[in-house]
N, C-alpha and C positions, 0 to 999 in steps of 0.2 A: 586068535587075534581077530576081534571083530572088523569087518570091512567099511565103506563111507560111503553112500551115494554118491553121486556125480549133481553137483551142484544147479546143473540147469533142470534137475526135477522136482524141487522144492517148490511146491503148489497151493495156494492158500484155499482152503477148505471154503470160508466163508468169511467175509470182513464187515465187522459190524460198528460203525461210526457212534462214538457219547460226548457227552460234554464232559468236559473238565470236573474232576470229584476228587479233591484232594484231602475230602472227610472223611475220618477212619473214626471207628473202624470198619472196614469190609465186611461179607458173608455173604455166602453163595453156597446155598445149600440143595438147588437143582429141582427143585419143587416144583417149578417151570422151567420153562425157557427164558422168563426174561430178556434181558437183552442181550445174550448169547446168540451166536449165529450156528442154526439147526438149518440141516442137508438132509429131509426124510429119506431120499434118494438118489443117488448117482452111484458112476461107474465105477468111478475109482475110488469113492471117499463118502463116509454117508454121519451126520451126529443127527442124533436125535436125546429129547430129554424123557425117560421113562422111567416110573416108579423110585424116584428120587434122586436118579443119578444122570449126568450126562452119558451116553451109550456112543463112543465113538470106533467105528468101523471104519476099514482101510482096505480096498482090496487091489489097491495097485500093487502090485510087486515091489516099486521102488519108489521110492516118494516120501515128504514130511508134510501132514495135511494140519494145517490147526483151526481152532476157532478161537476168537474174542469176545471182550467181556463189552467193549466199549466203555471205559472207564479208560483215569485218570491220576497215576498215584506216581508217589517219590522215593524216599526213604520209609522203609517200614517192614514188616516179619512177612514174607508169603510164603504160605504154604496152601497145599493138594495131595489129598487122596488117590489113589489110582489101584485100580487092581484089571487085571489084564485076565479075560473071560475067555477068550479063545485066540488061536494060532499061533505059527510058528514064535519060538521064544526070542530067537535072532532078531530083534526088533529097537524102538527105543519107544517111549513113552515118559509124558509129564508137561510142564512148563514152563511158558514164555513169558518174561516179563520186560518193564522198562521200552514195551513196543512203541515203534517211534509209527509218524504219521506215514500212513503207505505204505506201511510194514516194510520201510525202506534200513530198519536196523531192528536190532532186539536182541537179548540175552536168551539164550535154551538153557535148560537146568532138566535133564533125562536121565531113566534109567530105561536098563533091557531085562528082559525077560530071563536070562540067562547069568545075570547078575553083574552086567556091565553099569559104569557110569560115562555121561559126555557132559561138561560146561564149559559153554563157552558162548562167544557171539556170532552173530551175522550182519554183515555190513551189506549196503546192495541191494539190498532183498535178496539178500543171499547168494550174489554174486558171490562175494566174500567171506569165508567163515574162519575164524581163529579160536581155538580151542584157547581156554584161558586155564585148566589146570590139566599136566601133564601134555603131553603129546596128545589128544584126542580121547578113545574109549579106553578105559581102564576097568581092570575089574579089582570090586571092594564085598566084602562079607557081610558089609551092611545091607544088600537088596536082598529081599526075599524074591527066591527064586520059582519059577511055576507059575501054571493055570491058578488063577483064583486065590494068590498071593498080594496079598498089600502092602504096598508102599506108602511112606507117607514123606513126600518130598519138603523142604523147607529150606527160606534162605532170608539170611538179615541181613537186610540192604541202609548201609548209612552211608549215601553219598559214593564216592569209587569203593569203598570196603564192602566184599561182600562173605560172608560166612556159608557154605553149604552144606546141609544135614542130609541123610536119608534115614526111617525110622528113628531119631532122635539123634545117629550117631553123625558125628563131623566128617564128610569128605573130603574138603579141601575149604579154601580159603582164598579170594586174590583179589589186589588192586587192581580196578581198571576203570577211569574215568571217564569212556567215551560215550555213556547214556547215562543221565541223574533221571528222566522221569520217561513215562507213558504209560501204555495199555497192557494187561494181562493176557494171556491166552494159555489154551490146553492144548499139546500136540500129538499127535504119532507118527510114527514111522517106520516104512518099513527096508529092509535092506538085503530084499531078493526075493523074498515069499510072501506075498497077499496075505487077506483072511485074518489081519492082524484086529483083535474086539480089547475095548479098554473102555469098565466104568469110573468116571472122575467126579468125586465128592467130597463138596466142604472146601470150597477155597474161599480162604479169606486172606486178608491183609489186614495187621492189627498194625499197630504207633507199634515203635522203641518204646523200650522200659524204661 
């Protein structure tokens, strides 16, 4: 049974402010930095963008660090790459979407290294977190497990409907109307052991079919 940070250590890595873009389709394919918020260095929490992927490192013990896109979107298909390069597997890794201003709410859509899954929201800034499918972390046979293992997270978002994939397959599914739009971001986390490395490539946001 995976464990849960204590909510008052949920730390924003880097907040990068855009204008409204509710033109799709999306891509972000990490060729730079763009308007992603890169940290070459610190203590706890470091992204950088090299050799065509975001490179994000975590070495707080305990903690969910993320970056944004600064952008602007609604209803529509996101999905992210992720493959986890080094440290403990006990972890979670993936994305944020529908982030409101302030990073005062947002949806997480993660997986762990071990083959767990968590979705759900955060209200607060994460004062508040509610898991919207099961009770919290669950594990599913869909994650690939391990060092150097790809994931490829995905969710269609129409309105409170939301559908969630990992590698192609369905996780769960749930109403929940309390965010229609905002900002993207990629996070990590870790949930006792530092030293957590996760490269993240190819996000896009494409329209409904």
């Amino acid at each position: 049974m995976k464990g849960r940070l204590l909510v008052a250590l949920w730390v924003a890595l880097l907040l990068v402010t855009g204008c409204d873009n509710f033109n799709l389709p999306y891509e972000e394919n990490f060729d730079d930095a763009g308007s992603w918020g890169v940290e070459e260095e610190g203590l706890e929490a470091a992204g950088t963008v090299e050799d065509g992927v975001y490179r994000f490192l975590v070495n707080a013990d305990l903690g969910l660090f993320w970056s944004t896109a600064g952008e602007h979107f609604a209803d529509g298909i996101y999905e992210v790459e992720a493959v986890q390069l080094e440290g403990p597997l006990d972890n979670g890794y993936g994305m944020l979407f529908r982030v409101g201003e302030n990073l005062e709410s947002f949806y997480i859509f993660e997986v762990s290294g071990d083959g767990f899954v968590w979705i759900g929201r955060c209200d607060d800034t994460c004062t508040e977190e509610t898991p919207l499918v099961q009770d919290g972390w669950f594990e599913h046979e869909a994650v690939n497990e391990g060092i150097g293992e790809a994931n490829v997270l995905r969710v269609r978002a129409e309105a409170g409907n939301m559908i969630f994939y990992v590698n192609d397959v369905e996780v769960g599914r749930v109403t929940d109307n309390a965010l229609q739009e905002g900002d993207i971001g990629i996070m990590v986390e870790t949930l006792g052991q530092g030293g957590v490395l996760v490269a993240f490539d190819n996000f896009t946001v494409l329209p409904l079919e």
